[in-house]
C-alpha positions in Angstrom: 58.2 99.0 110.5 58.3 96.1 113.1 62.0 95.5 113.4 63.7 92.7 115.1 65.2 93.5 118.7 61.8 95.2 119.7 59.9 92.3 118.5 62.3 89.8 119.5 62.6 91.2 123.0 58.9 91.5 123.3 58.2 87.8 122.7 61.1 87.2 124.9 59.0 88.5 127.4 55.8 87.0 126.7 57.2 83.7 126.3 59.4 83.3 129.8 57.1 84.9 132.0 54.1 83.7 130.6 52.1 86.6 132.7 52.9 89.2 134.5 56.3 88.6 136.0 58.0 89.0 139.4 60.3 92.0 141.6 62.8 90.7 143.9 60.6 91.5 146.7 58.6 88.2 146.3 55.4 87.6 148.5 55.5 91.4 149.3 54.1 92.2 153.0 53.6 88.5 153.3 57.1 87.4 153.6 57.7 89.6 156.9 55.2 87.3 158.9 55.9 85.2 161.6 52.8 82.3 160.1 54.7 81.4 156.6 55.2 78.2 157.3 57.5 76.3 155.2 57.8 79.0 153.1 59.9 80.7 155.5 63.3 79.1 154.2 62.9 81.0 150.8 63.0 84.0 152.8 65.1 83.1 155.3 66.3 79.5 155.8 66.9 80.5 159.5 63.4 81.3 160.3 62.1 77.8 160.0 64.2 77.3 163.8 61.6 78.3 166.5 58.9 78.3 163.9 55.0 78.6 165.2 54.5 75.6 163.1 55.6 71.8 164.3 55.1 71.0 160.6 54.0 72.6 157.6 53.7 71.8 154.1 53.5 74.0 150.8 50.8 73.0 148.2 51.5 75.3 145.6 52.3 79.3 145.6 53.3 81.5 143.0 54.6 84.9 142.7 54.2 87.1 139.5 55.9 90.7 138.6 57.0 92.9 135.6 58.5 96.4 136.4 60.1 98.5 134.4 61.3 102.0 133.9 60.7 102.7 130.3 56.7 102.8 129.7 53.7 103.9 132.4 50.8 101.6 131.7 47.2 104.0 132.6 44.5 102.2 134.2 41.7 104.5 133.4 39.6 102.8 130.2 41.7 99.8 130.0 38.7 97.5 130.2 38.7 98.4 126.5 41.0 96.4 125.4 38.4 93.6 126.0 36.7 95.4 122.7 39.8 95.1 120.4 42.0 98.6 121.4 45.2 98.5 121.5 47.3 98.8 124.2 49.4 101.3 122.9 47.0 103.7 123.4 47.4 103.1 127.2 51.3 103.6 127.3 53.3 106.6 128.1 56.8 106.1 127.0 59.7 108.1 127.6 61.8 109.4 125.0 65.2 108.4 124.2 65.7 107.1 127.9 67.3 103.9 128.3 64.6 101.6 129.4 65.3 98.4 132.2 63.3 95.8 132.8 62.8 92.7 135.3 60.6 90.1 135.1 60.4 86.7 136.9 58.1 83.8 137.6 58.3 81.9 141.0 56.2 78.7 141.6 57.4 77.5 145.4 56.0 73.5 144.8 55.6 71.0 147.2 57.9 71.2 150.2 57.6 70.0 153.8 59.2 71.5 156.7 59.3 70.1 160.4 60.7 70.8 164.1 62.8 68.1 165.2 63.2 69.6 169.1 63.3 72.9 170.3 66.8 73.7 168.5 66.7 72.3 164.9 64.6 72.2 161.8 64.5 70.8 158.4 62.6 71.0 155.1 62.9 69.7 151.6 61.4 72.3 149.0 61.1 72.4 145.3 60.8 75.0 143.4 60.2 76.0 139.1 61.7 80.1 138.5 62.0 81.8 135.5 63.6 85.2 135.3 64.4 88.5 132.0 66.4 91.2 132.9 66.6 94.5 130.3 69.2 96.2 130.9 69.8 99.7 129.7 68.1 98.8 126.3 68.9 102.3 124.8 66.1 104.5 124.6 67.0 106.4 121.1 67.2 102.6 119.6 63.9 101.9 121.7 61.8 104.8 120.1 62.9 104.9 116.6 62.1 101.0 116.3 58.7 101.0 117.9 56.7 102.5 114.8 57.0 105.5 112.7 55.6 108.0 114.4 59.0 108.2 116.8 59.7 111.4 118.0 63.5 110.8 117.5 64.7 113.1 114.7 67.3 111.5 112.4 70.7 111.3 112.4 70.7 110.9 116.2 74.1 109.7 117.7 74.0 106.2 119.9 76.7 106.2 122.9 75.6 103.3 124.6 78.7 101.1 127.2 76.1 98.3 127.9 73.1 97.0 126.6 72.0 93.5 128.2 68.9 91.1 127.5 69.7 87.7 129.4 66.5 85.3 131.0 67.3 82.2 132.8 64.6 78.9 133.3 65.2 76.4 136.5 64.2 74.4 139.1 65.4 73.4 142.6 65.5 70.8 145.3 66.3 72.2 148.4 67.4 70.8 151.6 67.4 72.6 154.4 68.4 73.5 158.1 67.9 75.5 160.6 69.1 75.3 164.1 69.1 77.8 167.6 72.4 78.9 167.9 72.3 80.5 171.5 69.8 81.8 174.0 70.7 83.4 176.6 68.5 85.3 178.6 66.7 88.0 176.5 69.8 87.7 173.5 68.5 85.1 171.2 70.1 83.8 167.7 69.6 81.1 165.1 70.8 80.3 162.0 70.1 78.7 158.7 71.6 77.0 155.3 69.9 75.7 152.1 71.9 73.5 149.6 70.2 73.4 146.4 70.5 71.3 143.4 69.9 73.2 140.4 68.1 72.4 137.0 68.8 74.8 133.8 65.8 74.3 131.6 66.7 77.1 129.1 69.2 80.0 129.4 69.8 82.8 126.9 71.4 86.2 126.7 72.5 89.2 124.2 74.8 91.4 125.0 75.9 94.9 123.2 78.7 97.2 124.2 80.5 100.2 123.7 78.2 100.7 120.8 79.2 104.1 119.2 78.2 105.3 116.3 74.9 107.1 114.5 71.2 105.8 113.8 69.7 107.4 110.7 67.4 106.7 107.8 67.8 106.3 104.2 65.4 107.9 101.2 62.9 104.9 101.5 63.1 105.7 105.5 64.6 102.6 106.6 66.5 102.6 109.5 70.2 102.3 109.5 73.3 102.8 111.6 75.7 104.4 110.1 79.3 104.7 111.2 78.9 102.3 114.1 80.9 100.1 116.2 80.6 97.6 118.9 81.1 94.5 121.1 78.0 91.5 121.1 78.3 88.6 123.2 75.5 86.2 122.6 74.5 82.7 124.1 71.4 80.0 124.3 70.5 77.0 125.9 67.6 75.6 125.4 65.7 78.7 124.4 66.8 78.4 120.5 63.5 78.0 119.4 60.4 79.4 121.7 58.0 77.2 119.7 60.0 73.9 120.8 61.0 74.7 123.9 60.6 72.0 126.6 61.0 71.9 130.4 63.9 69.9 130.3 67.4 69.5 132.1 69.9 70.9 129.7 72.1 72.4 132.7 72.7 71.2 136.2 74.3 73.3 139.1 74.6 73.8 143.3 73.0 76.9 145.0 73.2 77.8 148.5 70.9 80.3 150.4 72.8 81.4 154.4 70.5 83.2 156.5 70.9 84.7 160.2 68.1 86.2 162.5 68.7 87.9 166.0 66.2 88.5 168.3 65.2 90.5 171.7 63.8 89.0 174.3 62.9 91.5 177.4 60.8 89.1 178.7 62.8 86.2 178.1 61.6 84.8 182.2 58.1 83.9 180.8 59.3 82.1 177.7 62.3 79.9 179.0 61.0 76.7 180.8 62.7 75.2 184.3 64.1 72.5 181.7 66.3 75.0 179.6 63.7 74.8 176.7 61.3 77.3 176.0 57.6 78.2 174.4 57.2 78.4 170.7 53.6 78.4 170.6 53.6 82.3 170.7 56.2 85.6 169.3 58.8 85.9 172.1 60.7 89.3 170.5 60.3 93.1 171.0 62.6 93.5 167.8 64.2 91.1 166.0 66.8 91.6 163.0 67.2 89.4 160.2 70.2 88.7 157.4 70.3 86.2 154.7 72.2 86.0 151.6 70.4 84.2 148.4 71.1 82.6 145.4 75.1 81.6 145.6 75.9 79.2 142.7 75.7 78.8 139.2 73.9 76.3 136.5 76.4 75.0 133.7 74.9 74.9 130.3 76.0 72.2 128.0 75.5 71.2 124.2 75.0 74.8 123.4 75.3 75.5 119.9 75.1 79.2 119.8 77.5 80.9 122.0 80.3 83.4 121.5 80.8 86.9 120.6 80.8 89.3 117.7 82.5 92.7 116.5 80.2 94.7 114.8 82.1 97.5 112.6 79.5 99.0 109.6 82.3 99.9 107.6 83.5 96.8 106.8 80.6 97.0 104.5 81.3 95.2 101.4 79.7 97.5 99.6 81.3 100.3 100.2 79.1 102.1 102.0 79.5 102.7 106.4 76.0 101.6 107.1 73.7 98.5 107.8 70.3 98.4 107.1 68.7 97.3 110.6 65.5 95.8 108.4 68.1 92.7 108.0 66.6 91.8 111.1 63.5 91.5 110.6 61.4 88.6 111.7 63.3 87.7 114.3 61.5 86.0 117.7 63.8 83.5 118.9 67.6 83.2 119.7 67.5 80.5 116.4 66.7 83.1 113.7 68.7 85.9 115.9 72.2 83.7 115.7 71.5 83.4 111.8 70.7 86.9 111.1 74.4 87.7 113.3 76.0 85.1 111.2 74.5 86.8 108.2 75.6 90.2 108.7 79.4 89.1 108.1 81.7 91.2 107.7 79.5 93.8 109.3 79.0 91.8 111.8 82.2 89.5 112.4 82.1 86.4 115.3 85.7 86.6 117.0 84.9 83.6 119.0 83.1 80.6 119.4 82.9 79.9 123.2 83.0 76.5 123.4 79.6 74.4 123.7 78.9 75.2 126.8 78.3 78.1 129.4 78.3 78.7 133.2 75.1 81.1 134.0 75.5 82.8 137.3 72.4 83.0 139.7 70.5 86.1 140.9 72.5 86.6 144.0 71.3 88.6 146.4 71.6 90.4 150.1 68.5 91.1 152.4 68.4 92.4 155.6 65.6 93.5 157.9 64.4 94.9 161.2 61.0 93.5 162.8 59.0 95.6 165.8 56.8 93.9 167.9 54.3 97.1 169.2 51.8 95.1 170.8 50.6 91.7 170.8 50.2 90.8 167.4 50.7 94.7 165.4 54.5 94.8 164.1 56.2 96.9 161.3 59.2 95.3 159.7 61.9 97.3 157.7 63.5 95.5 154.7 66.0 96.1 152.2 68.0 94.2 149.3 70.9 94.5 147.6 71.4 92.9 144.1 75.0 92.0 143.9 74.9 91.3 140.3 73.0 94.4 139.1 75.3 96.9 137.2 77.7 93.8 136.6 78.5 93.7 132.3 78.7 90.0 132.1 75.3 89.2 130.5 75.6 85.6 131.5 73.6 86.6 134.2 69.8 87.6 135.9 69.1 89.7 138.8 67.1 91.2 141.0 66.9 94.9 142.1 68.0 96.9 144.7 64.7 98.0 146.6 64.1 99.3 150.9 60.1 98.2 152.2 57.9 99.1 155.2 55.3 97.0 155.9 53.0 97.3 158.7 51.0 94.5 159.6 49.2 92.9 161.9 48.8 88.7 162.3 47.8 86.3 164.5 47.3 82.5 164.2 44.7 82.2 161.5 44.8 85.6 160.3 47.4 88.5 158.8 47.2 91.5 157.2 50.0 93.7 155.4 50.8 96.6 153.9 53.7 96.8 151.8 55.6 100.5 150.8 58.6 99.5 149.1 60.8 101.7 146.6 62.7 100.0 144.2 65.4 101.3 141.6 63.6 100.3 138.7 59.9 101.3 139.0 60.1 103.2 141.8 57.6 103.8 145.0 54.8 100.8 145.3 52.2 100.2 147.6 50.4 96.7 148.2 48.2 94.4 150.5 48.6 90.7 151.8 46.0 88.7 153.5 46.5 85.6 155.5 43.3 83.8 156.0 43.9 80.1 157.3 45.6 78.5 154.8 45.2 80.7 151.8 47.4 83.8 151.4 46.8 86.4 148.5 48.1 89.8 148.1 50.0 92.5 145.6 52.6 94.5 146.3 51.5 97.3 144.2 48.1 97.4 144.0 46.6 100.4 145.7 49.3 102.3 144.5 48.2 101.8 141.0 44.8 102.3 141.8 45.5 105.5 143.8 47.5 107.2 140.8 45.3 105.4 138.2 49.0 104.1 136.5 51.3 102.2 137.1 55.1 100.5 135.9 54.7 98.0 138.3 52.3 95.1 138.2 52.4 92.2 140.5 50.5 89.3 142.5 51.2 86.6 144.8 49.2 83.5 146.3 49.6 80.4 148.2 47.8 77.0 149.6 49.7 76.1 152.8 49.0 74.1 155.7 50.5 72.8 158.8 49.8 72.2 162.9 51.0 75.3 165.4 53.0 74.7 168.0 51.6 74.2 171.1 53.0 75.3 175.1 53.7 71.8 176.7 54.2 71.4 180.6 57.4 70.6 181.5 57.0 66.7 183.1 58.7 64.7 186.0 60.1 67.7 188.1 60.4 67.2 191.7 57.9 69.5 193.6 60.0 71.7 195.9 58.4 72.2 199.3 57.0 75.4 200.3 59.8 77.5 201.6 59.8 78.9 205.0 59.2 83.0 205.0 62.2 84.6 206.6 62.7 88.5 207.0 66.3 88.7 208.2 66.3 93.0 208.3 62.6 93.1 209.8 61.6 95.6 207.3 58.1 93.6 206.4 59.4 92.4 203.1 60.3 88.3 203.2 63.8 87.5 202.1 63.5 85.6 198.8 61.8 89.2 197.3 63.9 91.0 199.3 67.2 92.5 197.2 68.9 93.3 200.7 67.8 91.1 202.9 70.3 91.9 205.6 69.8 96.4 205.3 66.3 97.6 205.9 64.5 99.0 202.9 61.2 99.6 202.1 58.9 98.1 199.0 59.5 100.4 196.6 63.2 99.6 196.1 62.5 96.0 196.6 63.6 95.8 200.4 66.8 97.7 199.7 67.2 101.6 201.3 66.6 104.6 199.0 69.5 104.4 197.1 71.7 107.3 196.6 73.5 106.8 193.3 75.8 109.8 193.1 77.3 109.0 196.8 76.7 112.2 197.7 74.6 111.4 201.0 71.5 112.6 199.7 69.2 109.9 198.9 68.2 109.8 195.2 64.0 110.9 196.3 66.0 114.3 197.9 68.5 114.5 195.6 67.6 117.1 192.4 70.7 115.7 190.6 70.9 112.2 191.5 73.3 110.7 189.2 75.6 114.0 190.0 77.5 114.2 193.3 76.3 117.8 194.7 75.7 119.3 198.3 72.8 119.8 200.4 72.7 123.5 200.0 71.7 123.1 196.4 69.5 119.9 196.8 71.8 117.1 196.1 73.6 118.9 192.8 77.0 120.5 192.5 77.4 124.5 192.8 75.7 126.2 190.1 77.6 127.3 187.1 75.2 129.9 185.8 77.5 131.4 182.9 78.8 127.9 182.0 82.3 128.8 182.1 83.5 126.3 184.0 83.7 127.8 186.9 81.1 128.1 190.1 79.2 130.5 191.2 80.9 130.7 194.4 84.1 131.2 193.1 83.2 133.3 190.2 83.1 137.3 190.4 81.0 137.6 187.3 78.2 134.8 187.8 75.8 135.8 185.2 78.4 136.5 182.4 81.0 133.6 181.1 84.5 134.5 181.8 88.0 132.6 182.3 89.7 131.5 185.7 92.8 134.4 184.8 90.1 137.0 185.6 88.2 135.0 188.7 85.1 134.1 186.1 84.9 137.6 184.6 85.7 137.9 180.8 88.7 139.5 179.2 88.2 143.4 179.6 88.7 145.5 177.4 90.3 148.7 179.3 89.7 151.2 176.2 86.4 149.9 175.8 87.3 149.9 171.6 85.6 146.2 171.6 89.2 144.5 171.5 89.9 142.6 174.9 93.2 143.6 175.6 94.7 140.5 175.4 94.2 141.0 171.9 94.8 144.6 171.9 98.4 145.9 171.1 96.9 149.3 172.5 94.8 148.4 175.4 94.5 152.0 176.5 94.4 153.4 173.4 90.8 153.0 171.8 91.6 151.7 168.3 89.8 149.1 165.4 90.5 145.6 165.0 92.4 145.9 161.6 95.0 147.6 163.3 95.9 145.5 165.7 93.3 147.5 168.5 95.4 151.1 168.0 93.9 154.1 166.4 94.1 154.1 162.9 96.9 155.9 161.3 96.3 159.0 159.3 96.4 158.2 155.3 97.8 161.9 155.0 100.5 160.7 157.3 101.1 157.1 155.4 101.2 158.7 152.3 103.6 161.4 152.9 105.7 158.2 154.7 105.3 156.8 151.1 106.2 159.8 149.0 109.5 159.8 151.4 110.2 156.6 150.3 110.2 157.0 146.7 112.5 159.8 147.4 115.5 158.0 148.8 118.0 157.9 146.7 122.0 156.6 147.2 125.4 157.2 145.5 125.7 154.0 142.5 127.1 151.0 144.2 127.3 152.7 147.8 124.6 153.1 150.5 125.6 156.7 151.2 122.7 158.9 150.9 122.8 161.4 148.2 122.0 164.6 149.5 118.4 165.2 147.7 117.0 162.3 150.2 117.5 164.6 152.5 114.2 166.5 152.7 111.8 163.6 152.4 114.1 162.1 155.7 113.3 165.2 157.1 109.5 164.9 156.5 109.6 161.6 157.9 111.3 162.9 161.1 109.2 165.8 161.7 105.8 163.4 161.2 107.6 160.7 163.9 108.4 163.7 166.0 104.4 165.3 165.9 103.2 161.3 167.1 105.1 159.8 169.4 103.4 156.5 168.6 104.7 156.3 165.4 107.4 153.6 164.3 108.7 152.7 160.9 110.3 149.8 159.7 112.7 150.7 156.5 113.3 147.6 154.0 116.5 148.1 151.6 116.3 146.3 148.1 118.9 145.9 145.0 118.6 145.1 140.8 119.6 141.5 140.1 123.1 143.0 139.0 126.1 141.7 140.6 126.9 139.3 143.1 123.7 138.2 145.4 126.1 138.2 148.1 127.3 141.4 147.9 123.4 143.0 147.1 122.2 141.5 149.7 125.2 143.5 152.6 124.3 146.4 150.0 120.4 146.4 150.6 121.3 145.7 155.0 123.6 149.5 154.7 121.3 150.9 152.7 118.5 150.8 154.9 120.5 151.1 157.9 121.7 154.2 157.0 118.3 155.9 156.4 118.0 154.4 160.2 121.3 156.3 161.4 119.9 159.4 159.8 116.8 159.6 161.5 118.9 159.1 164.9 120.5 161.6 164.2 117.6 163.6 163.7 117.1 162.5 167.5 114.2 159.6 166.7 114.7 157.2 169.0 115.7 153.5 167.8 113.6 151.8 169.7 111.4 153.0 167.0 112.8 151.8 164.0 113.7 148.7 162.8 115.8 147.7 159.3 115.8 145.1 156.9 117.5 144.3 154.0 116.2 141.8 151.1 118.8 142.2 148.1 117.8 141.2 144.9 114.5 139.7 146.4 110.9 140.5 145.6 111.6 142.9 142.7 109.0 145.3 141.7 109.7 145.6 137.8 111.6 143.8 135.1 115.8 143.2 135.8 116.9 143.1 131.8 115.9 146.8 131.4 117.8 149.9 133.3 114.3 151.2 133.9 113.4 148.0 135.3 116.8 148.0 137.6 116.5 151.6 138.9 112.6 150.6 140.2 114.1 147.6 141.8 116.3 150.0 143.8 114.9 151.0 146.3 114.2 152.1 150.2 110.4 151.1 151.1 108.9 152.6 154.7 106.4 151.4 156.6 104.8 153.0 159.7 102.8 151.4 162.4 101.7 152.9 165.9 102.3 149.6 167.5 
């Protein structure tokens, strides 16, 4: 079943491109070259300042791409299509993925450029583009429309926030200019602006949103959607009918392009003339970096007829029945028969607004940057990047390009270049290309030995150009005084005449240009002696400081332990450790007592002894409402003070607690006596109290449940806690 959005979007295609399309990365490896000519100021309206050429002129060069992300085209056997196979047979396709698409078709016409002086530029361009975007053309939809052999197994659900097909058709006029904005010494910078006046041939764009809902198939296995909603906006100017369509103005708009390039001059001396001006005959940068920003503006529309948007709910069927039979739209290869089969569908389909007759159709904007080396005379590598500001944007009254990063390494000289293009891009992802320069031709790909190398390809793409214009040339600076022959004077005697000599009053030698051996640290060892030169040190250790072996921060000299890091408190030896347990004993609450790290550096306590401390506790027991110990406590108090009594070390902390009964006041005095007078019995038992300490918590951190007397007589209670430190 050929059904309409595939076949609609295919001759789309076909018609607007009219071959294979182009990426955002026009002229690929080409457009990094210093020998462009003219066609510089598409690139970057700043380069045509300081260009190699006095004046150059465009014949005619074009740039062709289609990428995509949805179907990998195989080389191998494709010569067969010449006998009548189809190309389907040479197509890998991805299932249910959402598949994206750019294509765009760039003719740069006639256009002049020329150097006024040394500072500014001009040029007048034209130019005829044409550009499709797919965006996110969902790949369930995609497969189950292609032919009946989809993979897709029915009912599938569609969740789908965007779907965009929008193409755009214009020409430009450009005026240009491009003008050195400072150079100074090695720091060089221009600048550059192109105003454009824009013609909108044809514009066109369908939109779907938030569609939600479930593609199926009925007995006869038709497709349908079933239970589906969603938002289409949907707009054409001049692209109504494919068959009549005419390269003429039906929308008019301004476009600017801004670009910025900095450059590095090391050896700015030989370049800059006695006059102030300086060679452009010949690449004066070691790196240069580049910025321009492309495309602002907009073209306006008018007389459109079909423009507006839709609501598309299936079960508004009238019917009765949720579904719409998607073979309504079949037949469909223009926007003509597409706005009739929308206005067709009604109520299904339902146009909430008209939109006026006419539309504003925003331009491809776009952000490049790059970074150019200069390795050796005429061998450079250039590192390039855009960023497409309208891509991801849900306004389909748009195109754009992509977001992609390039390497190209190239080499070029007057009448001759070479490049090599690597560029990854979001769409079809890694490409790898040639360019060649000859004279005035140019011809290259940006992903042809890539393809060829894999044998497949998303990605198919080819540029060329006729171009000529005469190079700069280096003129003589005329009608400067001759300045007579100065006289040689060598003020310090040191052999070396004073206009090459940097200190012509201190004797030097050659090396250092007639200036002493400097000593840079100030140390009063000369920097050829010195072993630490840009350090202030003494002579005993060559010019550098006193050794810090251990890198503690302090000196050998001063430091007791040299070899082994330390701190100042202990003259450069670490913290020791006088029990030799592995705690330092500034860490160790037992320093002479070899103990383990979880307690605190002391031995560890018995768990014999902690649990009989603990079985004591749970054995404490007071008069109700008093904090007089009951008689029964008695022997567990005693087992506490005979195991305090056998280690010396030992201390216990006693915590008293209360039930939730009463007033919190009054439990919390209660729980403070309570624990102080298991405390005034174990002094009695002659512990000393140095050794124990009391706290009381009232009603706090109760152990079981208030509301029940079990819970309450828990809650009361005496908990001990012995430490040896």
């Amino acid at each position: 079943m050929k059904v309409s959005m595939l076949k609609f979007t295919l001759s789309y295609i076909s018609f607007l491109v009219m071959a294979m399309g182009a990426l955002a990365q026009n002229f690929a490896g080409f457009s990094t070259g210093n020998f462009t000519g003219v066609n510089a100021v598409f690139f970057n309206p700043a380069n045509i300042a300081d260009s190699r050429y006095r004046w150059d002129v465009n014949l005619a060069s074009v740039n062709a791409t289609l990428a995509n992300d949805y179907a990998t085209l195989k080389l191998k056997g494709l010569s067969s299509l010449i006998n009548g196979d189809s190309l389907d047979a040479y197509l890998n396709r991805r299932v249910g993925k959402n598949a994206n698409i750019m294509a765009d078709f760039d003719v740069f016409g006639p256009s002049f450029m020329f150097n006024i002086n040394s500072r500014n530029s001009f040029a007048i361009t034209t130019r005829a583009r044409s550009m499709v975007n797919i965006d996110k053309l969902p790949g369930t939809l995609l497969n189950a429309l292609e032919d009946n052999n989809s993979p897709i197994t029915y009912p599938t659900a569609l969740n789908q926030d965007k779907f965009i097909i929008s193409s755009n058709i214009w020409s430009e006029i450009g005026l240009s200019f491009g003008r050195v904005i400072s150079n100074h010494k090695q720091h060089f910078f221009k600048g550059g602006i192109t105003l454009k006046y824009l013609m909108g041939a044809g514009s066109g764009y369908f939109g779907l949103s938030n569609l939600k809902g479930t593609l199926d198939e009925n007995f006869f296995e038709d497709k349908i959607l079933r239970s589906t909603t969603g938002t289409i906006s949907y707009g054409s100017a001049g692209l109504s009918n494919f068959d009549d369509f005419k390269l003429v103005a039906n929308g008019s708009g301004i476009g600017a392009d801004l670009g910025f390039v900095y450059e590095f001059r090391p050896g700015y001396e030989s370049y800059n003339k006695a006059d102030n001006s300086f060679r452009k005959d010949i690449n004066k940068y070691k790196y240069k970096i580049e910025l321009a920003v492309h495309d602002l503006g907009a073209i306006k529309y008018k007389n459109s007829k079909d423009h507006g948007t839709y609501v598309l709910n299936t079960a508004l069927n009238p019917n009765g029945q949720d579904t719409l039979m998607l073979n309504r739209f079949e037949d469909i290869s223009d926007f003509s028969d597409l706005s009739q089969a929308l206005d067709a569908a009604s109520p299904m389909i339902t146009k909430t607004s008209s939109g006026g007759n006419s539309f504003t159709f925003s331009l491809p904007t776009s952000i490049t940057a790059s970074f150019d080396y200069n390795f050796n005379k005429g061998f450079f590598v250039n590192l390039g990047g855009m960023f497409a500001v309208n891509q991801g944007s849900t306004n389909a009254r748009k195109t754009h390009t992509t977001h992609y990063i390039m390497v190209t390494p190239r080499y070029e000289g007057k009448s001759f270049g070479a490049y090599l293009p690597i560029s990854y891009n979001n769409i079809s992802g890694f490409n790898s290309g040639i360019s060649l320069r000859g004279g005035p031709l140019f011809i290259g790909s940006g992903s042809i030995l890539s393809s060829l190398i894999s044998g497949k390809t998303k990605h198919v793409d080819m540029h060329m150009g006729l171009r000529f214009g005469i190079l700069q040339k280096n003129k003589k600076v005329k009608g400067l005084p001759v300045a007579e022959a100065p006289k040689i004077l060598d003020t310090d005697g040191d052999g070396i005449n004073d206009e090459e000599d940097k200190c012509p009053t201190v004797a030097g030698i050659a090396k250092y240009n007639g200036c002493p051996i400097p000593d840079t640290d100030g140390d009063g060892i000369n920097d050829e002696e010195d072993k630490c030169p840009t350090v202030a040190g003494i002579a005993k250790y060559n010019g550098c400081p006193i050794p810090d072996t251990d890198g503690d921060g302090i000196n050998d000299e001063e430091d007791k332990c040299p070899t082994e890091a330390g701190i100042a408190k202990y003259n450069g030896c670490p913290i020791p450790d006088t029990d030799g347990d592995g705690i330092n004993d500034e860490e160790d609450k037992c320093p002479d007592r070899a103990g383990t790290r979880e307690n605190q550096g002391c031995p560890e306590i018995k768990k014999e002894v902690i649990e009989k401390i603990n079985v004591a506790a749970r054995n404490i027991f007071y008069a109700t409402g008093s904090f007089k110990l009951m008689p029964k406590s008695y022997t567990s108090l005693d087992e506490v003070v005979a195991l305090m009594k056998e280690d010396a070390s030992l201390k216990l902390q006693v915590d008293g607690y209360t039930d939730a009964q009463g007033d919190e006041a009054k439990n919390q005095v209660l729980s403070e006596n309570r624990a102080n007078a298991v405390k005034e019995y174990l002094l009695q038992k002659g512990i000393d109290a140095g050794r124990i300490n009391t706290f009381g918590h009232g009603e706090e951190n109760p152990i079981a449940d208030n509301n029940t007397a079990a819970g309450r007589a828990k809650n009361r209670r005496t908990e001990l806690k012995v430490t040896n430190y």
